[in-house]
C-alpha positions in Angstrom: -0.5 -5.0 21.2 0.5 -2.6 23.7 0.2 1.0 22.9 1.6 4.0 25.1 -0.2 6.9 26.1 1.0 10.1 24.1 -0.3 13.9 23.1 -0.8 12.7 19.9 -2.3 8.8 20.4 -4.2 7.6 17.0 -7.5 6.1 18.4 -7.7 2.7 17.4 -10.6 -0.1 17.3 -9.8 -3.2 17.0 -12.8 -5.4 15.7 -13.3 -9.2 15.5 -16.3 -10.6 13.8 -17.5 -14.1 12.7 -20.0 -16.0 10.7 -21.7 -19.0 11.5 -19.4 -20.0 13.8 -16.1 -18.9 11.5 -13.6 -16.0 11.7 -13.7 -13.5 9.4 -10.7 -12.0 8.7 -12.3 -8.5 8.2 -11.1 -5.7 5.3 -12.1 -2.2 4.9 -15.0 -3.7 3.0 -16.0 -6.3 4.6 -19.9 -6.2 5.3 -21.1 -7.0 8.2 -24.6 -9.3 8.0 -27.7 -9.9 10.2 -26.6 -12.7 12.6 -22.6 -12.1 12.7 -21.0 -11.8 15.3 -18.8 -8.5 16.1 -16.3 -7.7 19.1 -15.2 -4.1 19.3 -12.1 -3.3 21.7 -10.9 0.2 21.9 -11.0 3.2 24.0 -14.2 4.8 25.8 -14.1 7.7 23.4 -14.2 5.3 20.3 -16.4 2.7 21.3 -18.6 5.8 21.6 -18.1 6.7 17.9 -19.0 2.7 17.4 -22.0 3.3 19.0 -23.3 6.1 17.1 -22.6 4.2 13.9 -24.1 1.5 14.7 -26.4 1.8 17.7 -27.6 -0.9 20.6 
């Protein structure tokens, strides 16, 4: 996905996360448990904001 730099840019995240080895193909409401795995992509400003969610 390639997204252009404008005034009014919507942050985005994109997350990936698996389970044992499997994709999850992750919803709103997906819960994330002890032991997955989760990739977070985005900008410096919101992988901040992922940070303070989540922590280390």
């Amino acid at each position: 996905m390639v997204v252009e730099h404008s005034p009014h840019q919507v942050r985005q995240i994109y997350i990936e996360s698996s389970r044992h080895h499997h994709a999850l193909i992750c919803h709103g409401y997906t819960k994330i448990e002890t032991g997955d795995r989760v990739t977070v992509v985005g900008s410096p400003k919101s992988l901040e904001e992922v940070l303070l969610k989540f922590g280390d």
